[in-house]
C-alpha positions in Angstrom: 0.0 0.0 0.0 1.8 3.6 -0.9 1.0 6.9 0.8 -1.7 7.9 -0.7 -3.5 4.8 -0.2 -2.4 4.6 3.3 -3.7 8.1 3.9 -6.9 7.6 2.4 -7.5 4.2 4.3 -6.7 6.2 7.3 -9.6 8.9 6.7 -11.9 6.2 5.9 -10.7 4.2 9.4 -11.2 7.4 11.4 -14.6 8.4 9.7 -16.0 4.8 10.8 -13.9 5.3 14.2 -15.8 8.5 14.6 -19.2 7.6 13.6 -19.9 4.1 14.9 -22.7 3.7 17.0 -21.3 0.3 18.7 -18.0 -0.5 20.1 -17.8 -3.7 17.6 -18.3 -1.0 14.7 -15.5 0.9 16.1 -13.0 -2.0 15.9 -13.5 -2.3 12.5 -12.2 1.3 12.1 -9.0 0.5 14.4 -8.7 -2.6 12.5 -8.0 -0.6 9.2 -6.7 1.9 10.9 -4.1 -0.4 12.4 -3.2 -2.2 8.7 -2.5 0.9 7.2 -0.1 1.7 9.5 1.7 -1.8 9.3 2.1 -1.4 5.5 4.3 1.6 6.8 6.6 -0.2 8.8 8.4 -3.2 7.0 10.2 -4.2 9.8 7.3 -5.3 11.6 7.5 -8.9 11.1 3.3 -9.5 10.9 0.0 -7.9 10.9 -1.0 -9.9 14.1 2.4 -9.0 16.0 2.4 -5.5 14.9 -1.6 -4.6 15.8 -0.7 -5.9 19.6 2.1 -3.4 19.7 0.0 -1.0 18.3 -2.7 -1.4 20.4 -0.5 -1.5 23.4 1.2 2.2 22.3 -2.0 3.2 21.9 -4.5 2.2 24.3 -5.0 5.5 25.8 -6.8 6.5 23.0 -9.0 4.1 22.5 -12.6 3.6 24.4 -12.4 0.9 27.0 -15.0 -1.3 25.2 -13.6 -0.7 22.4 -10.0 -1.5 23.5 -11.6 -5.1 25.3 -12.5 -6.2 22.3 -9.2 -5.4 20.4 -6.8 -6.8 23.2 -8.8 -10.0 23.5 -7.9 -10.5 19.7 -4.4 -9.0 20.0 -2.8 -9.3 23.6 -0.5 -7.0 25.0 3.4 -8.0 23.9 5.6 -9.0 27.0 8.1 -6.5 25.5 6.9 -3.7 23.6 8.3 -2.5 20.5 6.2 0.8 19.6 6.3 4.1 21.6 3.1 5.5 23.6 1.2 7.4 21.4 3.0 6.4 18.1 2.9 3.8 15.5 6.5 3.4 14.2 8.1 -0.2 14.9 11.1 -0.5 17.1 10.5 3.4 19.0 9.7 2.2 22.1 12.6 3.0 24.3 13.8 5.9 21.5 14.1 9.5 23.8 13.2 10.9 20.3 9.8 9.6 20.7 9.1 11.0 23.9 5.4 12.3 24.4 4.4 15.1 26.8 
């Protein structure tokens, strides 16, 4: 997937995000949401590895019903491998990626 389909598969991920009435609606959004930001990251060594380190780096932002159905599919990672608040393999434990 290239930029400009990433970034358009992000908009569409958000706008369902956004406007989903249920939390199981809403996953679906993060699930996209999450893909397009693995086709950035080529390091990652699979979807299903990547989305728990995603969803670990992110959690804060996510609903909590939302987030119990994503972690029950995609357990938190012993060791993490993405930042808080980021999406970009191997930054966890990088002081560039320090969030305020």
């Amino acid at each position: 997937m290239q930029y400009p389909d990433r970034e358009e598969f992000k908009k569409s991920a958000h706008a369902l995000i956004n406007g989903a009435q249920t939390p199981e609606a809403r996953v679906e959004g993060y699930l996209m949401l999450m893909e397009a930001h693995y086709h950035r990251n080529p390091k990652a060594s699979d979807f299903q590895i990547y989305a728990a380190h995603w969803l670990a780096a992110n959690e804060r932002e996510i609903e909590q019903s939302t987030f119990n159905l994503l972690v029950a599919r995609f357990p938190t990672p012993r060791e993490r491998m993405i930042a808080d608040g980021y999406s970009d393999w191997g930054s966890y434990g990088d002081p560039s990626y320090k969030r305020d």
